[in-house]
Each structure stands twice: as structure tokens, then as C-alpha cells.
PLY file of the C-alpha trace (Angstrom):
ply
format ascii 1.0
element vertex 274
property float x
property float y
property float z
element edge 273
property int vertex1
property int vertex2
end_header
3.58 38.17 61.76
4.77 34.69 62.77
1.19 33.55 63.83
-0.08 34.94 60.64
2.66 32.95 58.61
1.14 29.93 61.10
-1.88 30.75 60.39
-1.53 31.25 56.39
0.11 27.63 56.22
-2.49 25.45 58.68
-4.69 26.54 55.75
-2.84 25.32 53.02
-2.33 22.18 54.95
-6.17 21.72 55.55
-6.89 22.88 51.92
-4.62 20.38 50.28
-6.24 17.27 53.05
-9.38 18.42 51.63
-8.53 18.30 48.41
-6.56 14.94 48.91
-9.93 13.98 50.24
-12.02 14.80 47.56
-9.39 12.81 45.19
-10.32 9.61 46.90
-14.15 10.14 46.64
-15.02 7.42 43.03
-18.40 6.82 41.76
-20.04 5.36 38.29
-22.49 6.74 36.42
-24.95 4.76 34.69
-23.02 2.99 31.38
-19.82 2.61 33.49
-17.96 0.78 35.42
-14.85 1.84 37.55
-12.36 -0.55 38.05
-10.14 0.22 41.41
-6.13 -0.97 41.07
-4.25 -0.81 44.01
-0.12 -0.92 42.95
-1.38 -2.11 40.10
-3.51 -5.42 40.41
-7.56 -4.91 39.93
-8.98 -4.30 43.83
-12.75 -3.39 42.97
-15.31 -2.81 40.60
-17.16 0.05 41.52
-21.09 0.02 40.20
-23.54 2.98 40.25
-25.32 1.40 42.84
-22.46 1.53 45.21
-22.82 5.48 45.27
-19.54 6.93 46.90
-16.41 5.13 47.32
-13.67 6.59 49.50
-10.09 5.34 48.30
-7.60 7.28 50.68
-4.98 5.15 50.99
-1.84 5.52 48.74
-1.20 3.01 45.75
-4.64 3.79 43.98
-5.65 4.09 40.16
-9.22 4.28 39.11
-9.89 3.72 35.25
-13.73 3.98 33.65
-15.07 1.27 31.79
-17.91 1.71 29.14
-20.00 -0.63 29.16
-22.82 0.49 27.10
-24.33 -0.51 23.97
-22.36 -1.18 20.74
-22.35 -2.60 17.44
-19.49 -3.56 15.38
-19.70 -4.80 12.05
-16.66 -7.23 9.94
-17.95 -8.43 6.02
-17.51 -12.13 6.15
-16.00 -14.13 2.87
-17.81 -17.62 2.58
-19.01 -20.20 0.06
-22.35 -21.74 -0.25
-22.66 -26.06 -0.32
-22.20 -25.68 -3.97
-18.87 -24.07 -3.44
-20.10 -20.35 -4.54
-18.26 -17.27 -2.93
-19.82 -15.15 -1.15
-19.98 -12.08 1.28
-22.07 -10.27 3.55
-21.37 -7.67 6.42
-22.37 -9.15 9.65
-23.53 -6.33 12.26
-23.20 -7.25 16.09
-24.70 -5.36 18.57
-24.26 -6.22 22.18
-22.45 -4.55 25.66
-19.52 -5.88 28.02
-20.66 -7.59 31.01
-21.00 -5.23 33.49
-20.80 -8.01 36.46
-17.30 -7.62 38.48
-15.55 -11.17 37.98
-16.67 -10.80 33.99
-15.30 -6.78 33.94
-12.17 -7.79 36.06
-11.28 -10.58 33.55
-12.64 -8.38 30.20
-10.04 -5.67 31.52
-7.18 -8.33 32.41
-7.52 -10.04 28.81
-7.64 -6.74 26.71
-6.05 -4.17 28.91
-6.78 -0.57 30.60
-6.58 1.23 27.37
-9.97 1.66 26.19
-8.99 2.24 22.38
-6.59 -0.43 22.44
-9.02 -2.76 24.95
-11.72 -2.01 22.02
-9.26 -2.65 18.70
-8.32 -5.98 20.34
-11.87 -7.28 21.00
-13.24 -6.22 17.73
-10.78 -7.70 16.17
-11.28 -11.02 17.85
-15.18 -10.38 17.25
-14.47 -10.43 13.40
-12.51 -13.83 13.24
-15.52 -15.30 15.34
-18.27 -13.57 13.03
-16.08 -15.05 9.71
-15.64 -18.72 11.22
-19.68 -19.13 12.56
-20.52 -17.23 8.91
-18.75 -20.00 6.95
-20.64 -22.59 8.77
-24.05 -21.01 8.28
-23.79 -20.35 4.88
-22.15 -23.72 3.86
-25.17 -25.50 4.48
-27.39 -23.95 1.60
-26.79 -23.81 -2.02
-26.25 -20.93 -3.58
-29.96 -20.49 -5.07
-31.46 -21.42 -1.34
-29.22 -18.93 0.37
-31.24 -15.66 -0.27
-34.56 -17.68 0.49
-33.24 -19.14 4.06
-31.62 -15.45 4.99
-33.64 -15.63 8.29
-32.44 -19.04 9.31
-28.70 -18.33 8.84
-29.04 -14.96 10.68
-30.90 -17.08 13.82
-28.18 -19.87 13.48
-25.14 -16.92 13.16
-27.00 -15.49 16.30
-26.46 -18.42 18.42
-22.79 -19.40 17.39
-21.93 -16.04 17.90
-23.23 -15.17 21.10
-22.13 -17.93 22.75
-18.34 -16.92 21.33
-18.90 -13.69 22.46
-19.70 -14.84 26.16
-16.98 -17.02 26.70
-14.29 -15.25 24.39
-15.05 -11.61 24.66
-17.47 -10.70 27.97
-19.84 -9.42 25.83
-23.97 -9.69 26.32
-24.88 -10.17 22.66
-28.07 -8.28 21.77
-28.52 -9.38 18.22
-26.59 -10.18 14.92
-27.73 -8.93 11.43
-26.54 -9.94 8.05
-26.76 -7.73 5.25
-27.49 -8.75 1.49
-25.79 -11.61 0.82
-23.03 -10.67 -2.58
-21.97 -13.41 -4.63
-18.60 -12.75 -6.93
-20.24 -13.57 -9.47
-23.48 -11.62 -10.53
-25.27 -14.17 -12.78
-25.76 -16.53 -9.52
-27.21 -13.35 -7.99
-29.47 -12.71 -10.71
-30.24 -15.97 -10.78
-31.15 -16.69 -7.30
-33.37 -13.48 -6.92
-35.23 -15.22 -9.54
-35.57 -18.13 -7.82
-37.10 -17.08 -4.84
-39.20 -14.62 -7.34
-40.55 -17.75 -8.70
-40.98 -19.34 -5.06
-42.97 -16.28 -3.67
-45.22 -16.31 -6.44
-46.24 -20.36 -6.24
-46.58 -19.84 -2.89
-48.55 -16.68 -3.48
-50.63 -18.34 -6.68
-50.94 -21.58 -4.02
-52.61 -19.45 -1.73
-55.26 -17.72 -3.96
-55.95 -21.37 -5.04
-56.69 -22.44 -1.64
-58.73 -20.01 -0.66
-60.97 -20.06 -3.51
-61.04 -23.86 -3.30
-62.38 -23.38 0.13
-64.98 -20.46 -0.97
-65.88 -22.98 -3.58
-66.62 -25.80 -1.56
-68.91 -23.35 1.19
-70.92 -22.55 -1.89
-71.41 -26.16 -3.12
-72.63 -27.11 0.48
-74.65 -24.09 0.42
-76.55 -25.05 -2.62
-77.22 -28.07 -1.67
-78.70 -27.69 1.62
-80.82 -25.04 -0.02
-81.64 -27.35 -2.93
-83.06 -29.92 -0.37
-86.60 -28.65 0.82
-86.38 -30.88 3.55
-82.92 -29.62 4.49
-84.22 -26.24 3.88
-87.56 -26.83 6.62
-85.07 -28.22 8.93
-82.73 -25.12 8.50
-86.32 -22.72 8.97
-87.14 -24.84 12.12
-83.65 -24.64 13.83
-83.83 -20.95 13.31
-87.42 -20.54 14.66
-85.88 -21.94 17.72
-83.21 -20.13 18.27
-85.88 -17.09 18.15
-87.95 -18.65 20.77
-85.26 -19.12 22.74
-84.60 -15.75 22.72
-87.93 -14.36 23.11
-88.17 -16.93 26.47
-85.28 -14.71 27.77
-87.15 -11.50 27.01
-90.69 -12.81 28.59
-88.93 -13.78 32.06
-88.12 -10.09 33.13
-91.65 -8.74 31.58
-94.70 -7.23 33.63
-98.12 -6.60 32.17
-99.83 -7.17 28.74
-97.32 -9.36 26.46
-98.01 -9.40 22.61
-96.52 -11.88 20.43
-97.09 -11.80 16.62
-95.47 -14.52 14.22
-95.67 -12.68 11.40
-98.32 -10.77 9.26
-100.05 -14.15 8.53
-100.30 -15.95 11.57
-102.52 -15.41 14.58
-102.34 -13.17 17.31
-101.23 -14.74 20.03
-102.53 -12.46 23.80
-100.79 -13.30 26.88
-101.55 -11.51 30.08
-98.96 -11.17 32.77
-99.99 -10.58 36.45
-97.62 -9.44 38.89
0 1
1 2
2 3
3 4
4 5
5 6
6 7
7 8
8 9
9 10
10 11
11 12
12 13
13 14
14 15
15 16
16 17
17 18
18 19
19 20
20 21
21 22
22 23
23 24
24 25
25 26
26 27
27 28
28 29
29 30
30 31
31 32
32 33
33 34
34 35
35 36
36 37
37 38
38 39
39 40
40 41
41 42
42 43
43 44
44 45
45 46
46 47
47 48
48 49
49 50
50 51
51 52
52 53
53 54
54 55
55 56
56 57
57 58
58 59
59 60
60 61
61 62
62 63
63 64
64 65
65 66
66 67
67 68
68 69
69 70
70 71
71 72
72 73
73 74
74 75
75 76
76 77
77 78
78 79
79 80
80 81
81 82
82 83
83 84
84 85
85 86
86 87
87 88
88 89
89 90
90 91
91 92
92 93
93 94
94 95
95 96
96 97
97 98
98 99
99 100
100 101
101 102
102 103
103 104
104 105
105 106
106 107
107 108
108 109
109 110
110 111
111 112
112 113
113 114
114 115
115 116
116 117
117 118
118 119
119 120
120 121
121 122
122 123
123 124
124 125
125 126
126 127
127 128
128 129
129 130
130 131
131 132
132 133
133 134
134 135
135 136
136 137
137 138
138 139
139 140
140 141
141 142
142 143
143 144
144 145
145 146
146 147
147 148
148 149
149 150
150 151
151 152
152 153
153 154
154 155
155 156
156 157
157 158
158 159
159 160
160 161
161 162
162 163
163 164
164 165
165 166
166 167
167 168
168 169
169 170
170 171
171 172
172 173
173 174
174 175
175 176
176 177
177 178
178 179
179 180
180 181
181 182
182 183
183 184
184 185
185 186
186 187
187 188
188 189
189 190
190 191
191 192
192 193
193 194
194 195
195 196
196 197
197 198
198 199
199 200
200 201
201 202
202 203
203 204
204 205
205 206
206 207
207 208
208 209
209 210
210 211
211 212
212 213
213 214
214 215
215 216
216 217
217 218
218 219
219 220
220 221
221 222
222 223
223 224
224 225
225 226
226 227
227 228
228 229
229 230
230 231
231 232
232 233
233 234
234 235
235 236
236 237
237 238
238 239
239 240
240 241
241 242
242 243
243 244
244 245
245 246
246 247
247 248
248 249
249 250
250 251
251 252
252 253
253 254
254 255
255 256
256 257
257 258
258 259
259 260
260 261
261 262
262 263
263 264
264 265
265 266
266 267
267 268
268 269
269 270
270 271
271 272
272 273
């Protein structure tokens, strides 16, 4: 009975190593990160690449940190150079920084928590999306703004993602701005009919170009066929050309050659020996 008692409890103590063991054994999957704390202060940064990680000691806390892909999105109130309100929802789309220094700071300057560590960085994101949004719009006019979207979204971009870096530990992806919404809907309506106007100059411009070109081929056309003497020389360079390739053809050819320039003109009989 006693060695069974033994017995019975040398188990338990080997199940319960084993399963202290397997406790230790950490490893990321792809789109994490796990940070290692050791009585608290940041140790390692475990990667996917770094495949098992035994932590057997006593002190340790592991905590997962996402790192993929997100987008967060804040509506930005601005005024144009001509001191018209606006505002358009800015959509950012980027990940943290998956290196260790940049995770071990990102987790020290927004915390463990993920919900919290995400609430505090978006809300930082939206200040710097509002601030680099007022100085991107402020240099149009309100009437320009809709027809210079693309070169406020590449500008907004830049400010951004360089904020973003520095402020946040975030690879920026890209930034997108939505329609642009002034207060008041007569400047709307009136800039959409602005760049109406614009697309269809440039578009009218175009047409007028092009047919200007077609116009001028035709002119040069007519006269070089107007010209007889333009026209011989035209005959003549083309005759060559032929000749040319015919001289290609000859080189390769064995036998009796026949060449006939046209229905009119004499037979012309040239035998080949090998």
C-alpha cells in the first residue's frame, strides 16, 4: 500500500513538471509578436522565426501582440485658403512595427492592454490625421480643392506617415481621403462645376489637337501628291525598297529565277547555277 501511495504521488509530481514544462514552451504565429516580461520589465520579443522558446524560470509573463494589418479612419474639420470649412474622413491603413526595439517601445508607450494599447494610439492617430489635414487643404481654394484631391491625399500621405513612425510605431501602408464636404452646399455645387467645366476644356482641347494634327498629315499629304516630281520621287524610293527586298530573296535561291515588273514591262530571265 505504502509503495503504491509512493508510487501514485512520483506521478503527480512528474505530471505537474511536465506540465510546468509545457507552460514555459512560447512561440508566435505569423501576425504576432510575443513580448517576454520577467517581474515585470520587457525581457524579449519573441518572432515566428524564433520557433520554440523555453521560459522556465519563475517571474515570467508572456503577452501577444498583433501586429497585422489595420485601418483606422478619424473625419478631419479644415478650411480651404479662402477660409471655407470643410471635412473629409481620412482612412489609414498601416501595421505596428514588428522589429523588437520598435515593439518594446510601442508596448512601453501604450501599455499591455491591447484594447486600451489600441484606443490610445488611435486616438493619437486622429489628432495627427486632423493637424497634417489642415495643412493640406489650406493650400487650395475652395473651387481647386476637389480638382487637386490626388495631390492633398499624396501630401497627407507623407506628413502622416512620417508621424506615424516616430509617434506611433506604425508602418503606414497608405492614407485615403474621402469626398471632400463643405458646410455649405452652394460651394459644393459650385466647385463640382468647376472642375465640370475644367474636364471638358481639357477634353474639347484634346479633340482640337488631335484633329489639328490629322489636319496638318493631310495638308502634307496633298501636297506631296500634288507635286509630280515629289510624287516620282515617292514611286522611286518605293521601287527601292522592293529591290532591296527582292536582293534578300535572290541570295538564298537555286535554279531558274523569274522576275516580272509588272504586266507592261519586259521579262527579265536569270539563270542560277549552283
Amino acid at each position: 500500500m505504502t509503495k503504491l501511495v509512493a508510487a501514485g504521488a512520483a506521478g503527480v509530481l512528474i505530471l505537474v513538471i511536465v506540465i510546468w514544462c509545457f507552460s514555459g514552451l512560447i512561440y508566435a504565429t505569423e501576425g504576432e509578436r510575443v513580448v517576454a516580461l520577467k517581474w515585470g520589465k520587457i525581457q524579449q520579443v519573441i518572432a515566428p522565426d524564433d520557433g520554440w522558446v523555453f521560459l522556465l524560470s519563475p517571474g515570467w509573463d508572456t503577452y501577444t501582440i498583433n501586429i497585422k494589418s489595420f485601418t483606422s479612419k478619424a473625419t478631419a474639420k479644415v478650411t480651404s485658403k479662402d477660409n471655407a470649412a470643410v471635412q473629409v474622413e481620412v482612412a489609414v491603413t498601416g501595421a505596428t512595427d514588428g522589429g523588437p526595439e520598435s515593439l518594446k517601445e510601442y508596448v512601453r508607450a501604450f501599455g499591455i492592454d491591447e484594447e486600451g494599447r489600441h484606443r490610445r494610439r488611435d486616438e493619437i492617430l486622429a489628432g495627427i490625421i486632423q493637424t497634417e489635414a489642415r495643412n493640406a487643404f489650406v493650400e487650395y481654394t475652395a473651387y481647386d480643392i476637389y480638382a487637386n484631391q490626388e495631390a492633398i491625399q499624396k501630401k497627407l500621405y507623407e506628413a502622416v506617415r512620417a508621424q506615424a513612425e516616430k509617434q506611433l510605431f506604425v508602418r503606414m501602408d497608405s492614407v485615403q481621403i474621402g469626398n471632400p464636404d463643405f458646410l455649405d452646399d452652394r460651394i459644393e455645387q459650385a466647385a463640382s462645376a468647376v472642375v465640370a467645366n475644367q474636364k471638358a476644356k481639357e477634353a474639347s482641347q484634346a479633340a482640337y489637337e488631335a484633329s489639328k494634327i490629322d489636319n496638318e498629315r493631310k495638308i502634307l499629304e496633298a501636297q506631296t501628291y500634288a507635286n509630280p516630281a515629289a510624287f516620282t520621287i515617292k514611286k522611286l524610293e518605293l521601287q527601292l525598297e522592293i529591290e532591296r527586298a527582292r536582293s534578300e530573296g535572290i541570295k538564298g535561291h537555286q535554279g531558274t529565277l523569274y522576275l516580272n515588273y509588272g504586266s507592261g514591262g519586259p521579262a527579265v530571265v536569270t539563270s542560277l547555277k549552283e
